[in-house]
mmCIF file of the N, C-alpha and C atoms, coordinates in Angstrom:
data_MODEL
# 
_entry.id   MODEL 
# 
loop_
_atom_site.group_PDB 
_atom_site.id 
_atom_site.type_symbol 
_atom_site.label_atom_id 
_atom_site.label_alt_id 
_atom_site.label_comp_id 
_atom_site.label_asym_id 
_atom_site.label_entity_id 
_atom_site.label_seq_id 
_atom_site.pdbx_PDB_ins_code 
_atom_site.Cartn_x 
_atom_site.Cartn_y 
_atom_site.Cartn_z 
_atom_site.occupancy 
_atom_site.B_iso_or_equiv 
_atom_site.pdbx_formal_charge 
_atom_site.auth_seq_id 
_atom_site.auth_comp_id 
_atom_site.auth_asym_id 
_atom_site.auth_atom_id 
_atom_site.pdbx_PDB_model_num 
ATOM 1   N N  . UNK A 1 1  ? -10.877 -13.011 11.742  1.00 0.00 ? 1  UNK A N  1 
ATOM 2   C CA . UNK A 1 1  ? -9.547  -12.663 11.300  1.00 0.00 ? 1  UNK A CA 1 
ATOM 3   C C  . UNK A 1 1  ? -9.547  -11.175 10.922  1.00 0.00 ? 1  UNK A C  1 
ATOM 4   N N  . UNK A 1 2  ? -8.573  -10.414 11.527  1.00 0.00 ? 2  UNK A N  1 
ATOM 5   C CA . UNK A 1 2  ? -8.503  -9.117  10.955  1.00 0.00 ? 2  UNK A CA 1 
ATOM 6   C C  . UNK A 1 2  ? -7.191  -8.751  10.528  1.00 0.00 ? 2  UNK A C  1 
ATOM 7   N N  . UNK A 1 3  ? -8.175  -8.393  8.844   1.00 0.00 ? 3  UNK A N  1 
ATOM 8   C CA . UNK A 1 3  ? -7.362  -7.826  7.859   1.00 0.00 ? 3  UNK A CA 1 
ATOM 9   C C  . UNK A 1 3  ? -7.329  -6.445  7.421   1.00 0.00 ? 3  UNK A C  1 
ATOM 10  N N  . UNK A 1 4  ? -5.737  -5.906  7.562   1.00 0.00 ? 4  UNK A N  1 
ATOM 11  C CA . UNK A 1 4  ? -5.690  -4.845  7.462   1.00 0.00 ? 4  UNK A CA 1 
ATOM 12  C C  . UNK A 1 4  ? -5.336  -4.365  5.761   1.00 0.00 ? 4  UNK A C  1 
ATOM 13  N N  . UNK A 1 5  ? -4.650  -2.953  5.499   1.00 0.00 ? 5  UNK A N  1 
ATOM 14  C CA . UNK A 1 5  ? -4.620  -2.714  4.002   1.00 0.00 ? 5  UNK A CA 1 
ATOM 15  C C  . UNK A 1 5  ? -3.251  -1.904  4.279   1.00 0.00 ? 5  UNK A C  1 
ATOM 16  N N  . UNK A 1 6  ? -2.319  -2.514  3.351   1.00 0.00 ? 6  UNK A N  1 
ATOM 17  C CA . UNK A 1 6  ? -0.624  -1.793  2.925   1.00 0.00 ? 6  UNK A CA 1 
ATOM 18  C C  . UNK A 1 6  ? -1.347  -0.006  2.851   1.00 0.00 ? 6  UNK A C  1 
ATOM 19  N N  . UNK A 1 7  ? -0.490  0.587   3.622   1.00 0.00 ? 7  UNK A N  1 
ATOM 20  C CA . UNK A 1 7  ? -0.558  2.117   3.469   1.00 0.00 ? 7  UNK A CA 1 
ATOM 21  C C  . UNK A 1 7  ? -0.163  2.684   2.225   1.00 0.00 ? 7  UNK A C  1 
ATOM 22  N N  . UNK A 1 8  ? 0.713   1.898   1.638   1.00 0.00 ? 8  UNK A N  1 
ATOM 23  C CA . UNK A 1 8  ? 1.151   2.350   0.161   1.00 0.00 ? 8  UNK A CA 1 
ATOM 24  C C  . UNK A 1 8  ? 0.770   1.328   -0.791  1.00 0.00 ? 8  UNK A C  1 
ATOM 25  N N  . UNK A 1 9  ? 0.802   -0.027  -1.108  1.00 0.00 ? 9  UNK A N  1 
ATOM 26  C CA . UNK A 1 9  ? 0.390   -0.809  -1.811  1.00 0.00 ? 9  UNK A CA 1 
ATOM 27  C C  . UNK A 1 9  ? -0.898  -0.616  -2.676  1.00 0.00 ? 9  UNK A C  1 
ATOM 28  N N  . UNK A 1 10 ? -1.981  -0.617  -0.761  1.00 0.00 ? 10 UNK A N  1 
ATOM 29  C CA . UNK A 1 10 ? -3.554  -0.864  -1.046  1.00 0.00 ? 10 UNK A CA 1 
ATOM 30  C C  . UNK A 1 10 ? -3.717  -2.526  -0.782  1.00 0.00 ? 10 UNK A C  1 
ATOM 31  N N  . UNK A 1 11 ? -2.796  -3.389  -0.677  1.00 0.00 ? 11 UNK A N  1 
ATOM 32  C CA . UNK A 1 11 ? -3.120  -4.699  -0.789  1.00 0.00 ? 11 UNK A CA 1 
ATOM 33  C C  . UNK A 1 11 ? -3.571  -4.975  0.629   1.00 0.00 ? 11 UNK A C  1 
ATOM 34  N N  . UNK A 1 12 ? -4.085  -6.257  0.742   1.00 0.00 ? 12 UNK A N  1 
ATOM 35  C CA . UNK A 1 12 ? -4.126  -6.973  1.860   1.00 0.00 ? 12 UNK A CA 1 
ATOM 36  C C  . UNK A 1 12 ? -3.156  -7.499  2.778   1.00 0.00 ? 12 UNK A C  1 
ATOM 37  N N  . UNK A 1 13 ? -3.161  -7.346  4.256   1.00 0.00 ? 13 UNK A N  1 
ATOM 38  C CA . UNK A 1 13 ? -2.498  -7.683  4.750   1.00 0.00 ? 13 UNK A CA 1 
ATOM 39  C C  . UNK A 1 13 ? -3.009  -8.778  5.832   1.00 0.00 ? 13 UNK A C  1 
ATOM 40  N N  . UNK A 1 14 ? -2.747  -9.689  5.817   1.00 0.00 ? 14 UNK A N  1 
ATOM 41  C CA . UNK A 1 14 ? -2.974  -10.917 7.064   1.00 0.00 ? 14 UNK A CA 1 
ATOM 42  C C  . UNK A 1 14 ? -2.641  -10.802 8.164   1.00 0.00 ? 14 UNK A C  1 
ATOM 43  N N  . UNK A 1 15 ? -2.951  -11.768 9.083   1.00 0.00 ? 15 UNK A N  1 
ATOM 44  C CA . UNK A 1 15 ? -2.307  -11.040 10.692  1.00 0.00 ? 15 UNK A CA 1 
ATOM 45  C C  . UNK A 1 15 ? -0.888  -11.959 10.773  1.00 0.00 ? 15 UNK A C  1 
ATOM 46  N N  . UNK A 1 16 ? -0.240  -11.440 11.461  1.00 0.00 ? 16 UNK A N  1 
ATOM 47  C CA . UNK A 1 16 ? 1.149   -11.626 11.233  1.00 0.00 ? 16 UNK A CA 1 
ATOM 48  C C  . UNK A 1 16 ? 2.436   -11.323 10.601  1.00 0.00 ? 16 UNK A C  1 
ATOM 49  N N  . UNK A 1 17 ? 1.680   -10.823 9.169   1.00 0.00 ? 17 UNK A N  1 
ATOM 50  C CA . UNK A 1 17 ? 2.542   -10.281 7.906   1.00 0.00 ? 17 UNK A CA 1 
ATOM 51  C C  . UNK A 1 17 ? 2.686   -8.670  7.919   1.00 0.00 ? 17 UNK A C  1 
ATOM 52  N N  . UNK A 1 18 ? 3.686   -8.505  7.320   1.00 0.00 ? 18 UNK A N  1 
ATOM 53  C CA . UNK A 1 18 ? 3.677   -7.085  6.874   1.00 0.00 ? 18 UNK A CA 1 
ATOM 54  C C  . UNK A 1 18 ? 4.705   -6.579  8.373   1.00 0.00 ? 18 UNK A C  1 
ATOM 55  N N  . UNK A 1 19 ? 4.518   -4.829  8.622   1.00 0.00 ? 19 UNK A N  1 
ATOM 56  C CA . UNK A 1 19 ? 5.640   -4.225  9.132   1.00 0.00 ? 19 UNK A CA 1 
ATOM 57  C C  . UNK A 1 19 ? 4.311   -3.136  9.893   1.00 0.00 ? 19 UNK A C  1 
ATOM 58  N N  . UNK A 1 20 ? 4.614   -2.589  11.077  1.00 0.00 ? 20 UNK A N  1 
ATOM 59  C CA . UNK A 1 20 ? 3.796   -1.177  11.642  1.00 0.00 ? 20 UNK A CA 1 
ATOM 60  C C  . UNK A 1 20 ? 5.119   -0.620  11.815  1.00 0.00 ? 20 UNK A C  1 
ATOM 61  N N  . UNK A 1 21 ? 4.166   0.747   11.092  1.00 0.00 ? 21 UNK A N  1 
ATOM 62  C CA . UNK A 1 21 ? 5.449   2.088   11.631  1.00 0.00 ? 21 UNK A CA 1 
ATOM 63  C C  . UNK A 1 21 ? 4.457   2.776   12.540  1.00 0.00 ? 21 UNK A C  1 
ATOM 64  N N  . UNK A 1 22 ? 4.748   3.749   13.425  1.00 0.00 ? 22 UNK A N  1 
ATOM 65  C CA . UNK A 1 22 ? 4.028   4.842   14.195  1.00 0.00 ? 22 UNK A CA 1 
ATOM 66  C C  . UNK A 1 22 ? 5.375   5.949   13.943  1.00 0.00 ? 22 UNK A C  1 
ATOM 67  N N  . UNK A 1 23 ? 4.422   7.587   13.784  1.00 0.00 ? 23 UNK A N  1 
ATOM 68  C CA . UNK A 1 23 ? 5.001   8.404   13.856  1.00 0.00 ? 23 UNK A CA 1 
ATOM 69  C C  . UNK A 1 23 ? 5.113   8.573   14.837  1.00 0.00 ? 23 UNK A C  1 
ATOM 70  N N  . UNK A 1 24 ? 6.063   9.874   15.331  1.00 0.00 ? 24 UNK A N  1 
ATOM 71  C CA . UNK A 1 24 ? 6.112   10.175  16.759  1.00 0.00 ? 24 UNK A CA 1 
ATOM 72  C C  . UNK A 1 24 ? 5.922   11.667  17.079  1.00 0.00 ? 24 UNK A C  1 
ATOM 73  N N  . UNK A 1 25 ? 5.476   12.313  16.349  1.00 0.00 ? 25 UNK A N  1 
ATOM 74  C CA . UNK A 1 25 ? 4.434   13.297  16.552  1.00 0.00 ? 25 UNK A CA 1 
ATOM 75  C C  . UNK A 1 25 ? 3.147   13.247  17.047  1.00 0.00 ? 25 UNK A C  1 
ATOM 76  N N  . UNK A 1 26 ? 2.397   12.218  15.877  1.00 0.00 ? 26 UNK A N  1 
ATOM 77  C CA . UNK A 1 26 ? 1.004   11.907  15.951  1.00 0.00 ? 26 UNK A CA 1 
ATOM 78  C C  . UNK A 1 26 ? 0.929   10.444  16.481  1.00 0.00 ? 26 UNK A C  1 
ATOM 79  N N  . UNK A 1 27 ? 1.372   9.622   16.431  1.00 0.00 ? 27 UNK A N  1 
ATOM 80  C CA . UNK A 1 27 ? 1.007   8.145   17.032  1.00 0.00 ? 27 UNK A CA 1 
ATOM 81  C C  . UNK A 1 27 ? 0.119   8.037   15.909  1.00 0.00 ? 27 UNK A C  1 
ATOM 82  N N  . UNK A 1 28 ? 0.060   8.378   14.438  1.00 0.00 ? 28 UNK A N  1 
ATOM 83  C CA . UNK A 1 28 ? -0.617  7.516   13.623  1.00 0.00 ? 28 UNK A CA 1 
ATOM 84  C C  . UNK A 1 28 ? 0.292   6.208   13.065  1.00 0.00 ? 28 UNK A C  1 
ATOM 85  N N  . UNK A 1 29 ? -0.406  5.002   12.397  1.00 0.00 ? 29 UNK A N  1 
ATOM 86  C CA . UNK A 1 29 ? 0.030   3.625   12.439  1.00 0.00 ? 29 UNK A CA 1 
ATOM 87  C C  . UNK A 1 29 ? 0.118   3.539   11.016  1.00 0.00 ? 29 UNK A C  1 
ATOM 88  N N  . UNK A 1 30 ? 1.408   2.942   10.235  1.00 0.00 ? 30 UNK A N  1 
ATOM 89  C CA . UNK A 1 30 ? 1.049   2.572   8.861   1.00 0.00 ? 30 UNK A CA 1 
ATOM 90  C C  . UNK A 1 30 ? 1.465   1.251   8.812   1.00 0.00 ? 30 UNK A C  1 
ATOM 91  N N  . UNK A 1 31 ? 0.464   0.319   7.590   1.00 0.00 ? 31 UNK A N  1 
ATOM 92  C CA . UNK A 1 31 ? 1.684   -0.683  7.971   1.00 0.00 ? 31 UNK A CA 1 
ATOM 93  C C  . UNK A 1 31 ? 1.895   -1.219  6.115   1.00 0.00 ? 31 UNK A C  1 
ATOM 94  N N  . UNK A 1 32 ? 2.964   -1.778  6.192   1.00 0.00 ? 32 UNK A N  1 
ATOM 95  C CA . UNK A 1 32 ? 3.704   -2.093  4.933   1.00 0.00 ? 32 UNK A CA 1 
ATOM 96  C C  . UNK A 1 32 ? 3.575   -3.712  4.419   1.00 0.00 ? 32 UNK A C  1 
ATOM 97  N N  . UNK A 1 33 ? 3.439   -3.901  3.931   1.00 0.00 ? 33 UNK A N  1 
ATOM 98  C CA . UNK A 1 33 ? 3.480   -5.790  3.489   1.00 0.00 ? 33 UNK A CA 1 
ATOM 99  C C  . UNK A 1 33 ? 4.823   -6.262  3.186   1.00 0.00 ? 33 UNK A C  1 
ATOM 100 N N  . UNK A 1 34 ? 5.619   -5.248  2.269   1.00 0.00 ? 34 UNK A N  1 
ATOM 101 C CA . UNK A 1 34 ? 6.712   -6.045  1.644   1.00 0.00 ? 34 UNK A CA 1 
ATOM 102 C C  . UNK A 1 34 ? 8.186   -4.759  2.048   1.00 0.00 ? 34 UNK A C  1 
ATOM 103 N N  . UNK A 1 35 ? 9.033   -5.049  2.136   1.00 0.00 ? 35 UNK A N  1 
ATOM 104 C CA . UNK A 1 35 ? 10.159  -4.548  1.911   1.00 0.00 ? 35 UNK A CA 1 
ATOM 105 C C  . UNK A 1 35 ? 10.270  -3.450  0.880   1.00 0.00 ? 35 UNK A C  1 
ATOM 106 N N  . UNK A 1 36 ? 9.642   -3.414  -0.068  1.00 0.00 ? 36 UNK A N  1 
ATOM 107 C CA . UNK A 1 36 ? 9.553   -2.881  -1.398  1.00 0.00 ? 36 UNK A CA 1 
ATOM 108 C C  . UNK A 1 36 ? 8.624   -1.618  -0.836  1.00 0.00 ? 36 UNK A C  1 
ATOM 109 N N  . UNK A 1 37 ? 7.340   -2.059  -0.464  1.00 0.00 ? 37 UNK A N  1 
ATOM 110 C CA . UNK A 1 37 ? 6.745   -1.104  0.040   1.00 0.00 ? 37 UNK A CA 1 
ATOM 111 C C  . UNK A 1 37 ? 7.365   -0.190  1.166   1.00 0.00 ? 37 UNK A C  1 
ATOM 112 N N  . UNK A 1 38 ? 7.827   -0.596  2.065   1.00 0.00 ? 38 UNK A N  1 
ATOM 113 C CA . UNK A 1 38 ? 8.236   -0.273  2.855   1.00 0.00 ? 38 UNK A CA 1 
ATOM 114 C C  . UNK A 1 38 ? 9.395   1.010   2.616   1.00 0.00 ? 38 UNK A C  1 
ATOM 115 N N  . UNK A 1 39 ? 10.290  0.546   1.776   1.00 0.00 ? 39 UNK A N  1 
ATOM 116 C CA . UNK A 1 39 ? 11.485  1.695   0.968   1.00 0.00 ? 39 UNK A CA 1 
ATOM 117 C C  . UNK A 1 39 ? 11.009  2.907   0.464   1.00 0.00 ? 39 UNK A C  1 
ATOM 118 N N  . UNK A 1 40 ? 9.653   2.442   -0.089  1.00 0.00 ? 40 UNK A N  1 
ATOM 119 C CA . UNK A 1 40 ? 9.034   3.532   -1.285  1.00 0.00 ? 40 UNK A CA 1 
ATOM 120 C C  . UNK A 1 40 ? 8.611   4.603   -0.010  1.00 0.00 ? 40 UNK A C  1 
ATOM 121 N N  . UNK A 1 41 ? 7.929   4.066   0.680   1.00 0.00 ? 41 UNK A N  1 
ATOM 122 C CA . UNK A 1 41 ? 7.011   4.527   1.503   1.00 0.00 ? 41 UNK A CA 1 
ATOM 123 C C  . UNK A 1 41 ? 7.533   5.783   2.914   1.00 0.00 ? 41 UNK A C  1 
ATOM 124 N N  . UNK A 1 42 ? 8.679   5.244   2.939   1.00 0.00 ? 42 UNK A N  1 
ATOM 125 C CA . UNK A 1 42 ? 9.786   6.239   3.647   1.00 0.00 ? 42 UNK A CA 1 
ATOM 126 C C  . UNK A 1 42 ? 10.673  6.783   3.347   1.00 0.00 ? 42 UNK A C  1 
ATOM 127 N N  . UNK A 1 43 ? 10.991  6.816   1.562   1.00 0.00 ? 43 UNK A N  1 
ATOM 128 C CA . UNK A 1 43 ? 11.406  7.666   0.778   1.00 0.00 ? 43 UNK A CA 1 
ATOM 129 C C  . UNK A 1 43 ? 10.402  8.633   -0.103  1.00 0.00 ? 43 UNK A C  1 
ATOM 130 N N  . UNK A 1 44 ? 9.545   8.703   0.821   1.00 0.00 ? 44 UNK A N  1 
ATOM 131 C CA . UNK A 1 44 ? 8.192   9.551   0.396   1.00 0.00 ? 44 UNK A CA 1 
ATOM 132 C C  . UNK A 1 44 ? 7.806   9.418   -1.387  1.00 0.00 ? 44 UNK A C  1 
ATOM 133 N N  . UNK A 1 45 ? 7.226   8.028   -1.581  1.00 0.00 ? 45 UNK A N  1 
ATOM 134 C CA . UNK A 1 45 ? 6.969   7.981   -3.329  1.00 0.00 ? 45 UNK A CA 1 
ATOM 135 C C  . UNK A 1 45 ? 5.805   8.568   -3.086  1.00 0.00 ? 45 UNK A C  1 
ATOM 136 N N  . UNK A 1 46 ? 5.253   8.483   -4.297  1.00 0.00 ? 46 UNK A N  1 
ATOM 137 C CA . UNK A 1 46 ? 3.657   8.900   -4.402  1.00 0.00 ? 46 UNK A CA 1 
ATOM 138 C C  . UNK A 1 46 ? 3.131   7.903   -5.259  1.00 0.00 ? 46 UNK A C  1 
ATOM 139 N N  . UNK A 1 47 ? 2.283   6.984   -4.118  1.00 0.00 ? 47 UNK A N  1 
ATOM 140 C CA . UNK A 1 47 ? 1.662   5.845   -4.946  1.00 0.00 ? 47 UNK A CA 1 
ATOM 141 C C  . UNK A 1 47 ? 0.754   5.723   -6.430  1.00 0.00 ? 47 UNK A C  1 
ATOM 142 N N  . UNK A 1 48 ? 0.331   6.967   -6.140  1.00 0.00 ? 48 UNK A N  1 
ATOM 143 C CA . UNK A 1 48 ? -0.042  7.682   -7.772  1.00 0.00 ? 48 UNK A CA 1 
ATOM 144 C C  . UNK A 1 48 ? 0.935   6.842   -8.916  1.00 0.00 ? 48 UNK A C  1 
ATOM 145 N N  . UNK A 1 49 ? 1.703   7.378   -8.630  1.00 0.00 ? 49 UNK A N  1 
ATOM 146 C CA . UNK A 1 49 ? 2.849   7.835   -9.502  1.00 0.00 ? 49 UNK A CA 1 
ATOM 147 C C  . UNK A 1 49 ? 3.928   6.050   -9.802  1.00 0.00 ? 49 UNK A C  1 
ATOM 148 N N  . UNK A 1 50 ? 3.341   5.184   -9.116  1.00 0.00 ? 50 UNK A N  1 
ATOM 149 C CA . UNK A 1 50 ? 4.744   4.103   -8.951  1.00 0.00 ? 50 UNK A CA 1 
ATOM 150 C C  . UNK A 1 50 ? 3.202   2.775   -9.487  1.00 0.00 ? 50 UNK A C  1 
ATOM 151 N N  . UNK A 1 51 ? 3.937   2.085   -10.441 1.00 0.00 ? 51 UNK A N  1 
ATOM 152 C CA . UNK A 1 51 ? 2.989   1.542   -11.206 1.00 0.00 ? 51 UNK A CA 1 
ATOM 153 C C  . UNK A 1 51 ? 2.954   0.100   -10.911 1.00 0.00 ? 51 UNK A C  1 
ATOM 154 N N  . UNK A 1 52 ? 3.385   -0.543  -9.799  1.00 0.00 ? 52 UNK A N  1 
ATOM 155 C CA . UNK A 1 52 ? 3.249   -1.501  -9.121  1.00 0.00 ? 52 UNK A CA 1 
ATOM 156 C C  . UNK A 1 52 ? 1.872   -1.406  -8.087  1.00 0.00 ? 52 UNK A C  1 
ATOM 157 N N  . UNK A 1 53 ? 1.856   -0.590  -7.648  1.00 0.00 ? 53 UNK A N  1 
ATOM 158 C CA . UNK A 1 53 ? 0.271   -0.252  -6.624  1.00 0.00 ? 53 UNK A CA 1 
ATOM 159 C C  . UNK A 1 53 ? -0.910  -0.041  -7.123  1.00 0.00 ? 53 UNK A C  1 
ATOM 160 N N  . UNK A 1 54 ? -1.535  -0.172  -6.604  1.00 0.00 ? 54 UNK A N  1 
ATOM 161 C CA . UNK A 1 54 ? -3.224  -0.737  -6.750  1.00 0.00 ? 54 UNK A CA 1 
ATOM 162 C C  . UNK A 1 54 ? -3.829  0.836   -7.073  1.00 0.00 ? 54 UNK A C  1 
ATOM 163 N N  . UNK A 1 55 ? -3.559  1.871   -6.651  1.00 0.00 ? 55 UNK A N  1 
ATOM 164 C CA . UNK A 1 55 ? -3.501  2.912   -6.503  1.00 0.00 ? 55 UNK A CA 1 
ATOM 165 C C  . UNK A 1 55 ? -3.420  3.457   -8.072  1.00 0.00 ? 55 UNK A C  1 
ATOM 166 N N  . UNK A 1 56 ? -2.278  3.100   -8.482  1.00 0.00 ? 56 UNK A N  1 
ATOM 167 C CA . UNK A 1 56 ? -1.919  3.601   -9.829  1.00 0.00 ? 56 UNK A CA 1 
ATOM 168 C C  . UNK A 1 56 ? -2.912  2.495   -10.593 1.00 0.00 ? 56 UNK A C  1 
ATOM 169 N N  . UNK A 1 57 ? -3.018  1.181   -10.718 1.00 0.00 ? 57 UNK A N  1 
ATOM 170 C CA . UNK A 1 57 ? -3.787  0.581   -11.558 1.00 0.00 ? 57 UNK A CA 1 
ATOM 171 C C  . UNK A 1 57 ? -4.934  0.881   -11.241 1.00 0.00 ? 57 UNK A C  1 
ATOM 172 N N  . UNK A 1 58 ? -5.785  1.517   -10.875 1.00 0.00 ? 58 UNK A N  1 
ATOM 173 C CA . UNK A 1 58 ? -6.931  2.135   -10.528 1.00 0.00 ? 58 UNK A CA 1 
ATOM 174 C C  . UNK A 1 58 ? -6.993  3.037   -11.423 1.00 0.00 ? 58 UNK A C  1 
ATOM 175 N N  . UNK A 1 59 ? -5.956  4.178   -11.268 1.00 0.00 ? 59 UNK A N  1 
ATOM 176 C CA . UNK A 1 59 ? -6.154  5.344   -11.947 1.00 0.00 ? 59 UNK A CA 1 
ATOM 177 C C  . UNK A 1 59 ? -5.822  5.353   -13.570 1.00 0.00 ? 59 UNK A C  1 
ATOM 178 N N  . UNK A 1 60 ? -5.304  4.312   -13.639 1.00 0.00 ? 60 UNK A N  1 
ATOM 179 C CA . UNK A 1 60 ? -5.146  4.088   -15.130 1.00 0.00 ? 60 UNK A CA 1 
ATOM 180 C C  . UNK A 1 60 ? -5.663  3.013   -15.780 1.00 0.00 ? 60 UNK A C  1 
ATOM 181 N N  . UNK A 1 61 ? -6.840  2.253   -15.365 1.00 0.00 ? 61 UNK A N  1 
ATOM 182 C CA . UNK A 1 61 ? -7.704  1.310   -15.618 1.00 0.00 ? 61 UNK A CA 1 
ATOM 183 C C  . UNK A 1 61 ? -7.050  0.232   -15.872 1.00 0.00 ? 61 UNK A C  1 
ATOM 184 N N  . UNK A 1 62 ? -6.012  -0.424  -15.573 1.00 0.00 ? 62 UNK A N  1 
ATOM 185 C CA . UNK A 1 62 ? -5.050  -1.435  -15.763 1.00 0.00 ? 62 UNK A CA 1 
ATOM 186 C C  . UNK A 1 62 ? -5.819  -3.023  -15.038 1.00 0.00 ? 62 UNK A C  1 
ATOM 187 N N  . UNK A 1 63 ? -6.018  -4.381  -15.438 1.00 0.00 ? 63 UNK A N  1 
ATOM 188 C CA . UNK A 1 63 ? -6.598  -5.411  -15.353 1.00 0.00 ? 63 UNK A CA 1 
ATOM 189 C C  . UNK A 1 63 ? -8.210  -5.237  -15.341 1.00 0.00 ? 63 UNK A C  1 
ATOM 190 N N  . UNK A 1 64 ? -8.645  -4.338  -15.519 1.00 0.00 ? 64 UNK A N  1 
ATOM 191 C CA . UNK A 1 64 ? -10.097 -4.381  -15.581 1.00 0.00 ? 64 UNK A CA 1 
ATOM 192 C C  . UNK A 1 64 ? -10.841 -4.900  -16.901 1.00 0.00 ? 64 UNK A C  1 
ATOM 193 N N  . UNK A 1 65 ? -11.936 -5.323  -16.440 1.00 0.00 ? 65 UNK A N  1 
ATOM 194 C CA . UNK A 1 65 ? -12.570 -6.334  -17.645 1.00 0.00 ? 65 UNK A CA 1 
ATOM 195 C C  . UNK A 1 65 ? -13.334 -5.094  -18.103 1.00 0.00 ? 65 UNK A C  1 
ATOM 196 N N  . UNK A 1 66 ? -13.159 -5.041  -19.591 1.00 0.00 ? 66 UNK A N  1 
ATOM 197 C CA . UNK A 1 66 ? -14.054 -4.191  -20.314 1.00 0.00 ? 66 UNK A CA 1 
ATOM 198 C C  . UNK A 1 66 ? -15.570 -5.330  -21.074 1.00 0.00 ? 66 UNK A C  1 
ATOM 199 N N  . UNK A 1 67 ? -17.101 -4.420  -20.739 1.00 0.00 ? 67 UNK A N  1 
ATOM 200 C CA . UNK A 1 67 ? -17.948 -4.592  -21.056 1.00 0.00 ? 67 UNK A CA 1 
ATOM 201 C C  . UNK A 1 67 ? -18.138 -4.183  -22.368 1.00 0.00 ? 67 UNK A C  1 
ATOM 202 N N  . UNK A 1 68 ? -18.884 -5.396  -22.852 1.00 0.00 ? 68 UNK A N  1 
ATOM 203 C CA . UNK A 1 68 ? -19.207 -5.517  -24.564 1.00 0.00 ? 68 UNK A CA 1 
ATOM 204 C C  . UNK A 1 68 ? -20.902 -4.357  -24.511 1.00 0.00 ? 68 UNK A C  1 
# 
């Protein structure tokens, strides 16, 4: 099974699910999981910055188990 990763999310994507864009300059491929992503993602957000993505809970240590 090949699984790909949301261009903006970071999440997993299954085969079947989600959205491909291609530019048409470069023929590079993104692909989107949700609708949500998808909006952000072509209204140029910065996943940094939008606190639903994996991206941002990374950078701000958000669900991680802290060691005793």
């Amino acid at each position: 099974m090949n699984v790909e990763v949301c261009s903006f999310r970071g999440y997993k994507i299954y085969p079947r699910h989600g959205r491909h864009y291609a530019r048409t300059n470069d023929g590079k491929v993104f692909q989107c999981l949700k609708a949500k992503c998808e909006l952000a993602f072509l209204s140029k957000r910065n996943p940094w910055q939008v606190n639903w993505t994996l991206l941002y809970r990374r950078k701000h240590k958000k669900g991680q188990l802290e060691e005793i």
